[in-house]
Residue frames as qw, qx, qy, qz and C-alpha x, y, z in Angstrom:
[[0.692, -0.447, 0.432, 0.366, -24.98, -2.55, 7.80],
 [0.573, 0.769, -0.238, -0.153, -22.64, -1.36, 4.73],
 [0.928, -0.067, 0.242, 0.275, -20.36, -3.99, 3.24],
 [0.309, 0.801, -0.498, -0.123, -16.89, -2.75, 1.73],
 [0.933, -0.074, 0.305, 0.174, -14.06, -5.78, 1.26],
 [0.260, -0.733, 0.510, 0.367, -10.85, -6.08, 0.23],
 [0.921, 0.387, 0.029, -0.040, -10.25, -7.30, -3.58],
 [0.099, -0.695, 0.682, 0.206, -6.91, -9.27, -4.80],
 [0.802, 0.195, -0.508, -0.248, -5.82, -12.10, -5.75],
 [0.665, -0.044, -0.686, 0.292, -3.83, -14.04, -2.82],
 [0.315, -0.662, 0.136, -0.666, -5.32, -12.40, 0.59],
 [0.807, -0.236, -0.503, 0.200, -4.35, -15.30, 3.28],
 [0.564, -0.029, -0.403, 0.720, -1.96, -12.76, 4.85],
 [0.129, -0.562, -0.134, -0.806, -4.47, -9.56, 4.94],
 [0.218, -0.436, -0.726, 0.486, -5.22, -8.30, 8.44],
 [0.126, -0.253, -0.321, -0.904, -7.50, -5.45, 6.72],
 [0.499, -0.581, -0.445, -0.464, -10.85, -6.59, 8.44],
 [0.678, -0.104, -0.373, 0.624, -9.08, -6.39, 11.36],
 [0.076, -0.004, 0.029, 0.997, -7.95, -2.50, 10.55],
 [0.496, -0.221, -0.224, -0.809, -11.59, -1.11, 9.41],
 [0.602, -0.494, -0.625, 0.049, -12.97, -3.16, 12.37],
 [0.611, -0.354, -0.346, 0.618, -11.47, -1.17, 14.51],
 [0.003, 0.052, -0.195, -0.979, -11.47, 1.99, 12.24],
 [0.485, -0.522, -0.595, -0.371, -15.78, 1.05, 11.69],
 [0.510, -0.486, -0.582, 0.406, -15.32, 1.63, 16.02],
 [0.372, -0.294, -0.130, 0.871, -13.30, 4.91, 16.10],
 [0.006, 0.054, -0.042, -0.998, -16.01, 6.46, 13.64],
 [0.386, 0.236, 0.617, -0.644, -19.18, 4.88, 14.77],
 [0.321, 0.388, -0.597, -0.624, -19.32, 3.27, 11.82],
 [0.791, -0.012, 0.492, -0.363, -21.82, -0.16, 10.84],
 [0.421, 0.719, -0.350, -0.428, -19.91, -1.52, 9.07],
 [0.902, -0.006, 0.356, 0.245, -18.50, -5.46, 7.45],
 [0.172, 0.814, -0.454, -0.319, -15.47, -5.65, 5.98],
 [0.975, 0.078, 0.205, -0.014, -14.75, -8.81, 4.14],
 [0.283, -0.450, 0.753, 0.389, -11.71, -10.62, 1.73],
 [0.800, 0.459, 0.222, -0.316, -12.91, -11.06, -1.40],
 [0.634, -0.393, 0.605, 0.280, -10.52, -13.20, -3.66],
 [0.535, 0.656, -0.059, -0.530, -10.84, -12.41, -7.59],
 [0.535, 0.027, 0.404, 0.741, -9.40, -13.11, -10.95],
 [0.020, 0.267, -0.177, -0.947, -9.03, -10.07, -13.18],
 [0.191, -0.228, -0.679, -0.671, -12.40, -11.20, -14.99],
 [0.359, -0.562, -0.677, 0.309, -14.08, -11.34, -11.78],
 [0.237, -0.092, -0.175, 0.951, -13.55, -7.24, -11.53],
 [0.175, -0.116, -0.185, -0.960, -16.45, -5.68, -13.75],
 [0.540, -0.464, -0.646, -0.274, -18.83, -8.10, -11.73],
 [0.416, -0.402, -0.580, 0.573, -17.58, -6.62, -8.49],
 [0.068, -0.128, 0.122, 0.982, -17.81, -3.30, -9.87],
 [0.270, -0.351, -0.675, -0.590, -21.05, -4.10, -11.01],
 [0.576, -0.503, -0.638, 0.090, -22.08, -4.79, -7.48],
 [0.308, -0.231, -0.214, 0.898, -20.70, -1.82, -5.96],
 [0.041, -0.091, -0.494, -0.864, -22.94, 0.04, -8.47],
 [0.446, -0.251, -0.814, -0.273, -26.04, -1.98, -7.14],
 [0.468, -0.631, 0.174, -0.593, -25.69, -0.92, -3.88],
 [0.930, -0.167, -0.327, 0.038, -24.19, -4.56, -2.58],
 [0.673, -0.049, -0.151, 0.723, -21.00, -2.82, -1.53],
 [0.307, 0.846, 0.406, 0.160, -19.97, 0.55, -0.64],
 [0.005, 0.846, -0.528, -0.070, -16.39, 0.81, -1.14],
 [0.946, 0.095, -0.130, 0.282, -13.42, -1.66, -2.31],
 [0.347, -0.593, 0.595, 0.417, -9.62, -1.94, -1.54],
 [0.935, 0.348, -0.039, 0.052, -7.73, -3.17, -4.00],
 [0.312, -0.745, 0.544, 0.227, -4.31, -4.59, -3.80],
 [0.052, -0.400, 0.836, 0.373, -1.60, -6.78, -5.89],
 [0.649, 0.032, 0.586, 0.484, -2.86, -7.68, -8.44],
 [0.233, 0.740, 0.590, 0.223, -5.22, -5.03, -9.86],
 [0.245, -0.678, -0.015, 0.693, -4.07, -1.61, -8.58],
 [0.060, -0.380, 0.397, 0.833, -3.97, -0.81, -12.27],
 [0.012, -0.192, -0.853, -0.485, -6.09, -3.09, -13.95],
 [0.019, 0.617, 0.700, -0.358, -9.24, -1.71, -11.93],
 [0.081, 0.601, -0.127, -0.785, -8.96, 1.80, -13.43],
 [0.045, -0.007, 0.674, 0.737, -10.59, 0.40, -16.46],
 [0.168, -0.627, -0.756, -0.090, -14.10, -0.47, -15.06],
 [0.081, -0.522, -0.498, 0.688, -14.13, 2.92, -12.96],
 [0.212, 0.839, 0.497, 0.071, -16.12, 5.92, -13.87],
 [0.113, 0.945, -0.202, 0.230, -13.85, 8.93, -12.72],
 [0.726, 0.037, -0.346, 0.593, -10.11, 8.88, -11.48],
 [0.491, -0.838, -0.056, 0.230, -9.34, 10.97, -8.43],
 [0.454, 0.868, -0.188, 0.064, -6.44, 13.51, -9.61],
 [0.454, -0.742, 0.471, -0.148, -4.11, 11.92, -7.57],
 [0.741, -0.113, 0.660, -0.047, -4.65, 9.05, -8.11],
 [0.685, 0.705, 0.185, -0.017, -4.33, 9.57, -11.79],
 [0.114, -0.863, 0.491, -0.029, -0.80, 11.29, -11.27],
 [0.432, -0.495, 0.749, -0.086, 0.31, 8.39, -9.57],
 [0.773, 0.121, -0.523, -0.338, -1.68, 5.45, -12.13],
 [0.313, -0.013, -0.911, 0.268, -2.45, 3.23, -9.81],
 [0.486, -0.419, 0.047, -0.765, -5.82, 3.17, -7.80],
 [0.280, 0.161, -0.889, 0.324, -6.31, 1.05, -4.16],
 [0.166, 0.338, 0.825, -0.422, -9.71, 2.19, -3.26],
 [0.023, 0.186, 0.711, 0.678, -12.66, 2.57, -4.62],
 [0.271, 0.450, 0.611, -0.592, -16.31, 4.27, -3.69],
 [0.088, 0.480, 0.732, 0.476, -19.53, 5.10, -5.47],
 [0.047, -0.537, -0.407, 0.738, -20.59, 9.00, -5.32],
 [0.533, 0.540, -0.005, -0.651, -23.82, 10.46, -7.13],
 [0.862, 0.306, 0.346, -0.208, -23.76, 7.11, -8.50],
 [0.454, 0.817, -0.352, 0.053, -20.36, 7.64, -9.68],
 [0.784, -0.620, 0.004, 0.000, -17.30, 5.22, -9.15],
 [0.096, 0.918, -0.318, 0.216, -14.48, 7.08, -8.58],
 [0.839, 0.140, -0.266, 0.453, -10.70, 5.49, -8.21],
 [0.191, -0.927, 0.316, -0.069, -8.69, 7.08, -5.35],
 [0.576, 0.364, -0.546, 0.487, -4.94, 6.34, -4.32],
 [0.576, -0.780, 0.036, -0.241, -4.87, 6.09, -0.18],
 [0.902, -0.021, -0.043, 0.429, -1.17, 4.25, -0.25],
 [0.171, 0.786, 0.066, 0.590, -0.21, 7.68, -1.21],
 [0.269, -0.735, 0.277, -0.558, -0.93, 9.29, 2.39],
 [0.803, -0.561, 0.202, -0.008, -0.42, 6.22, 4.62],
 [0.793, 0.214, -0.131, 0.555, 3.15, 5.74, 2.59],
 [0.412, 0.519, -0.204, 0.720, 4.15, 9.44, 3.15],
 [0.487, -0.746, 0.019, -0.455, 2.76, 9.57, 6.71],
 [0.949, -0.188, -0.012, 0.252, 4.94, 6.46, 7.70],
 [0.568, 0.483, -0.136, 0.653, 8.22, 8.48, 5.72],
 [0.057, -0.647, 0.303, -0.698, 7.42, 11.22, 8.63],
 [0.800, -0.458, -0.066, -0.382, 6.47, 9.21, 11.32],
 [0.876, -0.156, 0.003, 0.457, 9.68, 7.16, 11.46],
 [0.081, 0.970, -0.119, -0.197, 11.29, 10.47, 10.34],
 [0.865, 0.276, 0.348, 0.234, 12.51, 8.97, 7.35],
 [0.103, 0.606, -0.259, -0.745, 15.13, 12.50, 5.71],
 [0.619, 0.513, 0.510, 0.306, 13.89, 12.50, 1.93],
 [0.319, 0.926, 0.123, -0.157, 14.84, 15.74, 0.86],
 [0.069, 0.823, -0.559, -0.075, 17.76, 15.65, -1.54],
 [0.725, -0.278, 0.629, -0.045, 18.16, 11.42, -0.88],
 [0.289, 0.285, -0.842, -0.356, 18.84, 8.78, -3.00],
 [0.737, 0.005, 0.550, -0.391, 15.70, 6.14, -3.03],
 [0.222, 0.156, -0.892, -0.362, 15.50, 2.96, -4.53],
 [0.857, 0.011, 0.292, -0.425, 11.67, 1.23, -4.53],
 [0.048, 0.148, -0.938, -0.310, 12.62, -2.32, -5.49],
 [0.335, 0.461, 0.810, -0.135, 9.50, -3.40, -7.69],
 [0.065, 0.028, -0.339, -0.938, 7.38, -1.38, -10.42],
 [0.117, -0.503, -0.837, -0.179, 3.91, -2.72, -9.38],
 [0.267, -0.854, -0.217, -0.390, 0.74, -0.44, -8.47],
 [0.691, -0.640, -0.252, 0.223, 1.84, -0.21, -5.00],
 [0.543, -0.276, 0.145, 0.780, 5.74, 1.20, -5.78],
 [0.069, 0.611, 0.349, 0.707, 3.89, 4.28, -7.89],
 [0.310, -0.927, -0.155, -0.142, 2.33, 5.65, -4.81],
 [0.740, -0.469, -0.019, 0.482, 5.64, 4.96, -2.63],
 [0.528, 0.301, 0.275, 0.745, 7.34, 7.24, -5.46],
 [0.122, -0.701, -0.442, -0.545, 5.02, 9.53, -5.60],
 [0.725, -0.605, -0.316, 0.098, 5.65, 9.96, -1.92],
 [0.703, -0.287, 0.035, 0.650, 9.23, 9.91, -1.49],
 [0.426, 0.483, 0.358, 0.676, 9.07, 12.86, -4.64],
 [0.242, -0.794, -0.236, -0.505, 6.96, 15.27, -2.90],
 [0.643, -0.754, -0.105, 0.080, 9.10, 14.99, -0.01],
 [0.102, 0.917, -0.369, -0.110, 12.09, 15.90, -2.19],
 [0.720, -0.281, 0.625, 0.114, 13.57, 12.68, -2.73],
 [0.264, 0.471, -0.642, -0.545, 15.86, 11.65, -5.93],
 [0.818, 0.083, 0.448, -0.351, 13.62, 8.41, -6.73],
 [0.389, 0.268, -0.832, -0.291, 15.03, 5.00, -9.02],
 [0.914, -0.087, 0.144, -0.370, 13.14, 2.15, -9.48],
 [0.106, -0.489, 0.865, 0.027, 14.90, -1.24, -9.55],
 [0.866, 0.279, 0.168, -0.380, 13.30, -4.38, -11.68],
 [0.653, -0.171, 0.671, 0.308, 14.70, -7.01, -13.07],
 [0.332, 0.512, 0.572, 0.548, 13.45, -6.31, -16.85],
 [0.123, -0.547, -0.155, 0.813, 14.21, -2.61, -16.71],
 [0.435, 0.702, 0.508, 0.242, 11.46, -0.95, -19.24],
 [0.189, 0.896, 0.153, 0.372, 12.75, 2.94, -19.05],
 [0.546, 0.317, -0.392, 0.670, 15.93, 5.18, -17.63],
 [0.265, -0.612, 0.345, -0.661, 14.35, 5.68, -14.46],
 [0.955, -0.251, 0.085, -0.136, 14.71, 2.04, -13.49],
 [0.136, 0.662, -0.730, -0.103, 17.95, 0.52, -13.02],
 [0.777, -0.063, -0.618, -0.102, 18.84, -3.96, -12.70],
 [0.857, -0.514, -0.032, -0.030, 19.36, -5.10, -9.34],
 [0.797, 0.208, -0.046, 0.565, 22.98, -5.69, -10.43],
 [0.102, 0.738, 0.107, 0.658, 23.04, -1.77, -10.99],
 [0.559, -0.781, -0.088, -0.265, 21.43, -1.38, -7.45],
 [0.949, -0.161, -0.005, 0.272, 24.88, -2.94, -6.09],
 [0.603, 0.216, 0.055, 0.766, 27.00, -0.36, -7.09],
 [0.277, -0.759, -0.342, -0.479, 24.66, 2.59, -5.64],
 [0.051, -0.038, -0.603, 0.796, 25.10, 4.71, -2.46],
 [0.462, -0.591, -0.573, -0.330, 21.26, 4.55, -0.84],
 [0.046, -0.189, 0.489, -0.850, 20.15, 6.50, 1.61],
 [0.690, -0.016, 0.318, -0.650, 16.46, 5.11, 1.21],
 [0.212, 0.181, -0.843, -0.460, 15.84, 1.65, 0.17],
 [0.689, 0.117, 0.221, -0.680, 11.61, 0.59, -0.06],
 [0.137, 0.106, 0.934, 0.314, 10.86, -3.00, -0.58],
 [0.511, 0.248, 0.052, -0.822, 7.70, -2.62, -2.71],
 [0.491, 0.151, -0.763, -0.394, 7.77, -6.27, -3.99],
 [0.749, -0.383, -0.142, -0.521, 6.05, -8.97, -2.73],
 [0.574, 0.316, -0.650, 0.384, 9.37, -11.10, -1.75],
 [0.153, 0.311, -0.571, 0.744, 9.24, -12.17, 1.72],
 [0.594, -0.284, 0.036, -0.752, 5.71, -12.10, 2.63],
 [0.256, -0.097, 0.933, -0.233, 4.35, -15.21, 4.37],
 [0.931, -0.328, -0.007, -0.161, 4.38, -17.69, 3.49],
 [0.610, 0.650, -0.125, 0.437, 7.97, -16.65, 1.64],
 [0.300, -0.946, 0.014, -0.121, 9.39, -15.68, 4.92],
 [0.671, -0.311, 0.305, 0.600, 12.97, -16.93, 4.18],
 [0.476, 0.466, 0.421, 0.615, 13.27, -14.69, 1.15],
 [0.168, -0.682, -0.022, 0.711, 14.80, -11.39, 0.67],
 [0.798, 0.512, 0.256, 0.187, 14.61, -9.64, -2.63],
 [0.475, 0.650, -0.522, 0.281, 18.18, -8.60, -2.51],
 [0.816, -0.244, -0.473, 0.226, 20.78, -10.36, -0.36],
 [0.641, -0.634, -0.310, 0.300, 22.71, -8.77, 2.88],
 [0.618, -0.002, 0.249, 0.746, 25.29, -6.71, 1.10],
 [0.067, 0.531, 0.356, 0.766, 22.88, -4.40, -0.58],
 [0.373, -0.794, -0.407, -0.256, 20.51, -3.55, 2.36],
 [0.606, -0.476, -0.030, 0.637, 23.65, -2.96, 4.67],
 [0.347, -0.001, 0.046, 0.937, 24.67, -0.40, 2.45],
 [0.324, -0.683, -0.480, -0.445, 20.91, 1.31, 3.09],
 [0.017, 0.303, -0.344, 0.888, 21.32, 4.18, 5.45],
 [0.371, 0.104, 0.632, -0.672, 17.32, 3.26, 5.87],
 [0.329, 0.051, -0.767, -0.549, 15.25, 0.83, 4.77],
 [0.639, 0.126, 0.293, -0.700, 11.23, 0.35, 4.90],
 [0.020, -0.033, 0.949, 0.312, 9.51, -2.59, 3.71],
 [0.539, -0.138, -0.261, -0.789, 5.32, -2.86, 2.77],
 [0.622, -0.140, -0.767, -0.074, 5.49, -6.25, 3.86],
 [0.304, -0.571, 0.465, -0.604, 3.68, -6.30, 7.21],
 [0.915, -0.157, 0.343, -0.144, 3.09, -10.27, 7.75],
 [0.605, -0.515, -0.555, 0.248, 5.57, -11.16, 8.78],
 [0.139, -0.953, -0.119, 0.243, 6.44, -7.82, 11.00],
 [0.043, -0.796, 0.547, 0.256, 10.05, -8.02, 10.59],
 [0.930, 0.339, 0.063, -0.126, 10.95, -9.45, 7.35],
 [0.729, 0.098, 0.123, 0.666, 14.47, -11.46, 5.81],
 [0.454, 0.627, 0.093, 0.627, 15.22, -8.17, 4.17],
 [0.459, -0.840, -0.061, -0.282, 14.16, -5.99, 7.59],
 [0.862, -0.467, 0.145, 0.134, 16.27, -8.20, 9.71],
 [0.675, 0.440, 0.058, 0.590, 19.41, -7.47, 7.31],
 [0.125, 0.659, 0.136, 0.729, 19.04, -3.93, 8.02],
 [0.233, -0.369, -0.639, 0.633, 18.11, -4.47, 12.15],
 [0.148, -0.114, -0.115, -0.976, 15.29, -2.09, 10.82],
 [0.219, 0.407, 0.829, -0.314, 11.36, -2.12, 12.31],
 [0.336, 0.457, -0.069, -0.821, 9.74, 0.20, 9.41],
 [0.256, 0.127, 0.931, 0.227, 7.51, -2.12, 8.18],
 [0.026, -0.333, -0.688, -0.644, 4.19, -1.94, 6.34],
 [0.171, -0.547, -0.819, 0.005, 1.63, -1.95, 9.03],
 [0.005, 0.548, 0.247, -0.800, 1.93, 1.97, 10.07],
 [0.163, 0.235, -0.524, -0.803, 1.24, 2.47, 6.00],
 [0.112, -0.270, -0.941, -0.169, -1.47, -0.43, 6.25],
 [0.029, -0.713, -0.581, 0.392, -3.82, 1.53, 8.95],
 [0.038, 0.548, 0.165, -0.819, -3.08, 5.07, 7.50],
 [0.168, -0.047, -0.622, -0.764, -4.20, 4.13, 3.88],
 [0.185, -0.555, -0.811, -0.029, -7.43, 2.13, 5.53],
 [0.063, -0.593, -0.375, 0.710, -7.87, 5.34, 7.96],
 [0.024, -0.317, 0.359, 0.877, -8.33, 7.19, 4.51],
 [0.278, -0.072, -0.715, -0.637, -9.93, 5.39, 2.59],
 [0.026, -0.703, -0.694, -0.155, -12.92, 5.24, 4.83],
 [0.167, -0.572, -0.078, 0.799, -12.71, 8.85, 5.49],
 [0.286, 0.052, -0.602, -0.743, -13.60, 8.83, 1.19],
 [0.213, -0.309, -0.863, -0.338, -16.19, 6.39, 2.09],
 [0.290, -0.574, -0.736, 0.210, -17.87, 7.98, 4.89],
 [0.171, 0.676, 0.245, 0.673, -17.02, 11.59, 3.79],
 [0.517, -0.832, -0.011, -0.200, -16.21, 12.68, 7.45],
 [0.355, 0.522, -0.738, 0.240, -12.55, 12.36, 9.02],
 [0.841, -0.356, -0.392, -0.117, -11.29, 10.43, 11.31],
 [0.004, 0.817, -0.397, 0.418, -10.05, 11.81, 14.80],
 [0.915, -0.397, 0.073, -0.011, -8.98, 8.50, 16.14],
 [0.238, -0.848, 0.436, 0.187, -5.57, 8.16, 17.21],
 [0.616, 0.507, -0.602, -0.031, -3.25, 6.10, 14.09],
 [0.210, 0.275, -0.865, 0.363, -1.05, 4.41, 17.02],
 [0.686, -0.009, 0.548, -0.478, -4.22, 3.57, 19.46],
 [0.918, 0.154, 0.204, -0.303, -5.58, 1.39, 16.17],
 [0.481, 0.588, -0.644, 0.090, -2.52, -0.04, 15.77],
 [0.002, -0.312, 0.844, -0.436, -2.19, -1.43, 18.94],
 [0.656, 0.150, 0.366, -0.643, -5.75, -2.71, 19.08],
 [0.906, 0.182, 0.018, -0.382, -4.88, -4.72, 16.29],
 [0.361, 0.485, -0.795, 0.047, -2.17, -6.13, 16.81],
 [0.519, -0.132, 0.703, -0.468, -3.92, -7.33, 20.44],
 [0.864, 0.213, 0.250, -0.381, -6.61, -9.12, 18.18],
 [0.682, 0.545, -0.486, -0.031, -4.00, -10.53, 15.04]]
């Protein structure tokens, strides 16, 4: 049996062992997938253990997506592009940072047939997570602003700013909303109305405040299975020809 687990820092809402339960079925995989709760000093002992042969693969989500990329051995070129890394394996004793938000963000953009080419996106947020979503939206030809409250550089505007904007995409990438936070939007009703279309990461609950503004179902969870479906595809080094929507619906039955 090979252990892999999800590191972070607040994982109450993760339905990850779930996903790679289901994805551990579709490629005849033995596999446990745990929640492993951290602080950032807790990392180069998990990493340590990966190394050991206790593990043999991490997620990683809010907080670390960046801070992990110090303990690794190699960055994946992608994932270097994008700075930000969300999973993690150990090949030829090497352990190698990849980016899998990347393909389950820009598989979701086509899947809902999201138009990016030529748009106007806004990611509200600037954490690991809103780097892949960029990255994404870019390669599909999208004009891409970030939106932060303490704008650091002139491809971020304030929130204020965002208010005065025509949007054709608008990506919550923050954590605003999640549950238990499920009265909270991080802008208010005005802004997302003027969002032609608008996606949110958050997939607990399904349809968040901000969603429900927008009468929009393009939540996280199609982006949740197609990063997992990846990343073990890195860990087990074989694809996977199970069908995205079958393990979707399998876990939702079990969640």
């Amino acid at each position: 049996m090979k252990n892999y687990a999800l590191i972070g820092e607040h994982l109450g809402h993760s339905h990850s062992p779930q996903v790679h339960s289901e994805i551990f079925k579709a490629m005849n995989v033995e596999g446990n997938y745990t929640k492993i709760e951290c602080s950032k000093e807790d990392l180069k002992g998990l990493i340590d253990d990966l190394r050991n042969g206790k593990y043999y693969g991490f997620n990683v989500t809010i907080p670390y997506k960046l801070e992990i990329m110090k303990y690794l051995d190699e960055i994946d070129p992608k994932a270097k592009e994008i700075g930000a890394v969300n999973t993690v394996a150990i090949k030829n004793g090497k352990v190698i940072g990849y980016n899998t938000d990347y393909y389950g963000f820009k598989e979701e953009l086509e899947y809902f047939n999201v138009p990016c080419k030529n748009k106007n996106a806004y990611i509200l947020g600037t954490g690991g997570a809103s780097l892949a979503v960029s990255k994404s939206l870019i390669d599909l030809g999208a004009n891409v602003t970030f939106v932060s409250r303490n704008p650091k550089n002139s491809n971020t505007i304030t929130y204020d700013e965002l208010a005065k904007r025509e949007i054709d995409v608008l990506v919550n990438a923050t954590p605003v909303g999640m549950y238990p936070d499920v009265d909270s939007s991080p802008v208010d009703e005005n802004i997302v109305k003027n969002a032609k279309y608008c996606l949110d990461l958050i997939f607990n609950p399904e349809i968040t405040k901000f969603l429900s503004y927008a009468n929009s179902k393009m939540n996280g969870f199609y982006m949740l299975v197609g990063q997992a479906i990846k990343s073990e595809e890195i860990w087990q080094d074989k694809k996977c020809i199970a069908d995205i929507e079958v393990i979707i619906k399998n876990v939702k039955e079990m969640i």
